[in-house]
C-alpha positions as CSV (number, residue, x, y, z in Angstrom):
1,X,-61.9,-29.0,253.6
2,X,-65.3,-28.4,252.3
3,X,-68.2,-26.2,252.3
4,X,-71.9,-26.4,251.7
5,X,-73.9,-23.7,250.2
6,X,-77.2,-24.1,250.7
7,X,-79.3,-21.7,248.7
8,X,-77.2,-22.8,245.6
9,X,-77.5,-26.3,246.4
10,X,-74.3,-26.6,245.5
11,X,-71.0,-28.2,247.8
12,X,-67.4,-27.4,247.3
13,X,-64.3,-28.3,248.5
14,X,-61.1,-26.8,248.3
15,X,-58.0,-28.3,247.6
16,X,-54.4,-26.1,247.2
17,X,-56.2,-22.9,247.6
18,X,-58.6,-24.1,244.3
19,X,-62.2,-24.3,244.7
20,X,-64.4,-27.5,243.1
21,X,-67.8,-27.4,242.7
22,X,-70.5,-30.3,242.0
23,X,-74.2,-29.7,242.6
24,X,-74.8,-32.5,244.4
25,X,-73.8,-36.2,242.8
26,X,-73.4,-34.6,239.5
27,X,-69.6,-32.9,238.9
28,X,-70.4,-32.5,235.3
29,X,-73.1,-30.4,235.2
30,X,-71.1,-27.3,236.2
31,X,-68.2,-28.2,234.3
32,X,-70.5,-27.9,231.0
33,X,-71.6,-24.5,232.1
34,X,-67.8,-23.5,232.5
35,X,-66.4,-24.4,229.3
36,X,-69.8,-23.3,227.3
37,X,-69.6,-20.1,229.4
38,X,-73.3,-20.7,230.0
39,X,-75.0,-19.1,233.2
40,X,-75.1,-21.9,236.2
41,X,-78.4,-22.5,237.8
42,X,-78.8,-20.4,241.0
43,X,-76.9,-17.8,239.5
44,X,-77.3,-14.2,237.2
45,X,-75.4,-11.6,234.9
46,X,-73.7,-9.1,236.6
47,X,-74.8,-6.6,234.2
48,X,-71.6,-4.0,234.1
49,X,-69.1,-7.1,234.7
50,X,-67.5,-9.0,231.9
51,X,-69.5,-12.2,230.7
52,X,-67.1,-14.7,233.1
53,X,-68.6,-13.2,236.4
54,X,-72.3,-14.5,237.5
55,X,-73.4,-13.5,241.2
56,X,-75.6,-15.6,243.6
57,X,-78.5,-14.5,245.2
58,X,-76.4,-14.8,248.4
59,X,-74.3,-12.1,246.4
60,X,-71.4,-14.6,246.0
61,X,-69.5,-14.0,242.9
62,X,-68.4,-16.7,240.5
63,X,-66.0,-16.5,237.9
64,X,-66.8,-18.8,235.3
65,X,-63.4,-18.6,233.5
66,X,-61.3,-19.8,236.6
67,X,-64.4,-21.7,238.3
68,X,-63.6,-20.1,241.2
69,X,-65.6,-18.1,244.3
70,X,-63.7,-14.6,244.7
71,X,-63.0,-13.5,247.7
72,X,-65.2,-10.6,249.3
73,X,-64.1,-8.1,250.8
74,X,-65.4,-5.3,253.6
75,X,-64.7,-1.5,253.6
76,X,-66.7,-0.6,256.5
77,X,-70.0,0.3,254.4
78,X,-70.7,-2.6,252.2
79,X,-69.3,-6.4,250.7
80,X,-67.8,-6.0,247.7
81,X,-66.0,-8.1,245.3
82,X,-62.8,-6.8,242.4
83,X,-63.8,-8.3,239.1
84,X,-63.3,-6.7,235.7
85,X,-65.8,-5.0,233.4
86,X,-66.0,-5.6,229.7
87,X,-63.4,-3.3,228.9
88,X,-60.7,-5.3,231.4
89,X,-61.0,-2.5,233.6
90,X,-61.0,-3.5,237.7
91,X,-63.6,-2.0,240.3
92,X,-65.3,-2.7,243.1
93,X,-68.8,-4.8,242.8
94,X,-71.3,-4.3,245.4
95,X,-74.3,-7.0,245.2
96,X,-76.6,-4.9,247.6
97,X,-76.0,-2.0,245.3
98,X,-76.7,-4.1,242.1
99,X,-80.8,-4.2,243.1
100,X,-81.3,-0.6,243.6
101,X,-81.0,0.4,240.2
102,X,-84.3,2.1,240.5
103,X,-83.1,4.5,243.4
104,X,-83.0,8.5,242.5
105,X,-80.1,10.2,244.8
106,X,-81.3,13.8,246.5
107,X,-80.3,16.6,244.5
108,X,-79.9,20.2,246.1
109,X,-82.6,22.1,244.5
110,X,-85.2,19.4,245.9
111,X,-83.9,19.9,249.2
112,X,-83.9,23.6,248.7
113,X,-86.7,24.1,246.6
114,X,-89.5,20.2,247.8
115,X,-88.3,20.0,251.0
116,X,-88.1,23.8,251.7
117,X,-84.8,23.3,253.9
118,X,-82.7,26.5,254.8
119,X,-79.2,26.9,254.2
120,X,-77.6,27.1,257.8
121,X,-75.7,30.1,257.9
122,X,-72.4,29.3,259.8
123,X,-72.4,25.8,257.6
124,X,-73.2,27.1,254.0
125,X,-72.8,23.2,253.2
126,X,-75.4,22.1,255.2
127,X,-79.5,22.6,255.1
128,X,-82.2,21.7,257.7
129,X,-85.9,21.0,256.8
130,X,-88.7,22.6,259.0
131,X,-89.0,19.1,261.1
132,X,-85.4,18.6,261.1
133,X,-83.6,16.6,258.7
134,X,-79.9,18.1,258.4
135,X,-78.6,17.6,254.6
136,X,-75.4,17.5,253.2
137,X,-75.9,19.8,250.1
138,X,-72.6,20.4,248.6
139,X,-71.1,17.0,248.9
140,X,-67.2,16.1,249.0
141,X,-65.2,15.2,246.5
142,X,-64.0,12.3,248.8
143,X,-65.1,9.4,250.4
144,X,-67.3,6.6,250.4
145,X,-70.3,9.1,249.6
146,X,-68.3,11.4,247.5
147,X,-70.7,13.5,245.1
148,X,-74.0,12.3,247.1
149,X,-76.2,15.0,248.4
150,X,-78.0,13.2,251.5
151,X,-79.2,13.4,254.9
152,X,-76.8,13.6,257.8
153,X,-77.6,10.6,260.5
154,X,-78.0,12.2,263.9
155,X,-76.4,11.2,267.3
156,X,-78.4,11.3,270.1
157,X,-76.5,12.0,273.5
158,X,-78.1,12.5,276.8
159,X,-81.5,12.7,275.4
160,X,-80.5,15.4,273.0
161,X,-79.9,15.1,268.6
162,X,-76.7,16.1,267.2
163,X,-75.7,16.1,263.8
164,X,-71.2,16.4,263.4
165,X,-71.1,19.2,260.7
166,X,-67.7,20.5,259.4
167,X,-66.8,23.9,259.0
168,X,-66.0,24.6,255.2
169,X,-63.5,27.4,256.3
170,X,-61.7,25.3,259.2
171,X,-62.1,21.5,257.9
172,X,-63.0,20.5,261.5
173,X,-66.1,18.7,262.7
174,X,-68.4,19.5,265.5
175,X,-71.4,18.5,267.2
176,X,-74.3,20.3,266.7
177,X,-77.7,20.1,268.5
178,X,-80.3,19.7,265.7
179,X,-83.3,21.3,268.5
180,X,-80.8,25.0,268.2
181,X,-80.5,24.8,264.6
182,X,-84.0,24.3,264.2
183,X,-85.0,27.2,266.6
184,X,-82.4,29.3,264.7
185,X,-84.0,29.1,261.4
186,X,-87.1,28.0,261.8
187,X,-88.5,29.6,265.1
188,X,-89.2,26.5,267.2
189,X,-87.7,23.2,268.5
């Protein structure tokens, strides 16, 4: 059974659940960057991971020590990958998530403060902006966004916006038409 990956330029086949690479007519070539550890062509660091691990541009992940493709896997957000860091230590590496080193998550005071949202008063977590953005200012301690103050996506039903909020006191979502939170705070749809 075999495969071809073609922005490697490299084909594989798999034999008893083991993975063999050659890059084209030349089975050696990747066999030298095993054993020397050396990075293969096509691939880069993963800069948290231990040194065996090297990721794709396709964000396949490579683990030099075993020369094997790991398996990815899907949590309902993002692929991800389990290798080890340099300290032996599992987690969870996310290749979309590797390039946006440069991003700066919201914090509460700019969306209080730049954005000039309002606190909604029967959702003390919660803030809308004057045009309508709904926030999520004091963030769970759960979850796939756990500790991330961000912007809550709106649903739109019947030609209306609604934005689930929970109730801090209750736990318990509910719909909320963005247009009367808006109005309430902010005088105007």
């Amino acid at each position: 059974m075999g495969g071809i990956f073609p922005d490697l330029g490299y084909v594989s086949c798999q034999v008893k659940n083991k993975i063999y690479f050659s890059i084209y007519s030349c089975n050696l070539q990747l066999c030298m960057y095993v054993a020397g550890m050396q990075v293969p062509e096509g691939f880069q660091e993963i800069p948290r991971a231990a040194k065996n691990y090297v990721v794709s541009s396709s964000g396949m992940v490579f683990n030099m020590k075993t020369g094997r493709l790991l398996k990815q896997h899907w949590n309902g957000y993002n692929t991800y990958t389990v290798i080890r860091d340099k300290e032996e230590k599992q987690f969870r590496f996310c290749f979309e998530k590797m390039h946006r080193q440069n991003y700066t998550p919201l914090t509460k005071e700019w969306v209080l403060e730049d954005d000039k949202a309002k606190v909604i008063p029967d959702y003390p977590d919660y803030a809308i902006s004057e045009y309508g953005a709904v926030y999520l200012i004091n963030p769970r301690k759960k979850g796939p966004r756990a500790g991330e103050v961000h912007m809550i996506s709106d649903i739109y039903v019947e030609g209306r916006h609604y934005v689930k909020l929970v109730d801090s006191e209750t736990k318990k979502p509910r719909a909320v038409r963005v247009d009367k939170l808006n109005e309430q705070l902010w005088g105007g749809a």
